[in-house]
C-alpha positions, 0 to 999 in steps of 0.5 A: 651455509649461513643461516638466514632468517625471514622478516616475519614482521613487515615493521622489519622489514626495510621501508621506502624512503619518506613512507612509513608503515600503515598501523594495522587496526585490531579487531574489537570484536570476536569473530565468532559473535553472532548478531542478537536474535529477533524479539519477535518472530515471522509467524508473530509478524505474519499472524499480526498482519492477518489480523490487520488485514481481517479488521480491514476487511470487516471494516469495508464490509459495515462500510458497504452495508451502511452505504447500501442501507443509507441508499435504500432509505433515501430511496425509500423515503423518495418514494413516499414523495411526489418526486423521482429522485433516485440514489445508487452507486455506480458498479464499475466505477463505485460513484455515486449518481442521482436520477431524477425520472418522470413519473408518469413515462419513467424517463430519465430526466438527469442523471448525476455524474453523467453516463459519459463521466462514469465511463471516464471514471471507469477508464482511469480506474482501469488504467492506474497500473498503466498511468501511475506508480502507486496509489495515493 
């Protein structure tokens, strides 16, 4: 029997006519190299976004405390007045409002945004998930 070797190479091996083969590209990197690990870890990363939010908080807090005192020294101040003008801010939908009363009877005479526009206010803010994407 004759012996027959295989082509191993495929540059060997016969081509087709009016088509050469592809050069094969080399790898330029080891396979076993590993991407180089983070400078800064999740719990870094973790610990510093806590603390983010914590100041955030706190600022919101001084914030409500300044606006709650601000009021009550406007209020305060109308009462030492003829007038009745009252300051406060709307719960549900976290406006602002003026109320001027009569002193005598305790009417309302105006109220500032009115009634129907705190609940308006107050839908949209509760259909902002519904209505929008994301805040802006």
């Amino acid at each position: 029997m004759p012996n027959v070797e295989l082509a191993s190479n495929t540059a060997a091996a016969p081509q087709a006519k009016g088509l050469e083969a592809a050069p094969q590209a080399k790898a330029t990197r080891p396979a076993a190299e590993v991407a180089p690990a983070p400078k800064i870890s999740i719990k870094e990363v973790a610990l510093s976004v806590a603390a983010a939010k914590n100041a955030s908080v706190d600022q919101l807090d001084r914030s409500a405390k300044e606006v709650k005192e601000a009021i009550d020294s406007l209020n305060s101040a109308m009462a030492r007045a003829p007038t009745t003008l009252q300051f406060s801010v709307d719960s549900a939908s976290k406006r602002f409002v003026v109320q001027v009363t009569d002193s005598s009877t305790g009417e309302v005479i105006l109220k500032f945004p009115g009634d129907a526009v705190l609940r308006v206010a107050q839908n949209i803010e509760s259909m902002k998930g519904v209505l929008f994407d994301e805040v802006l």
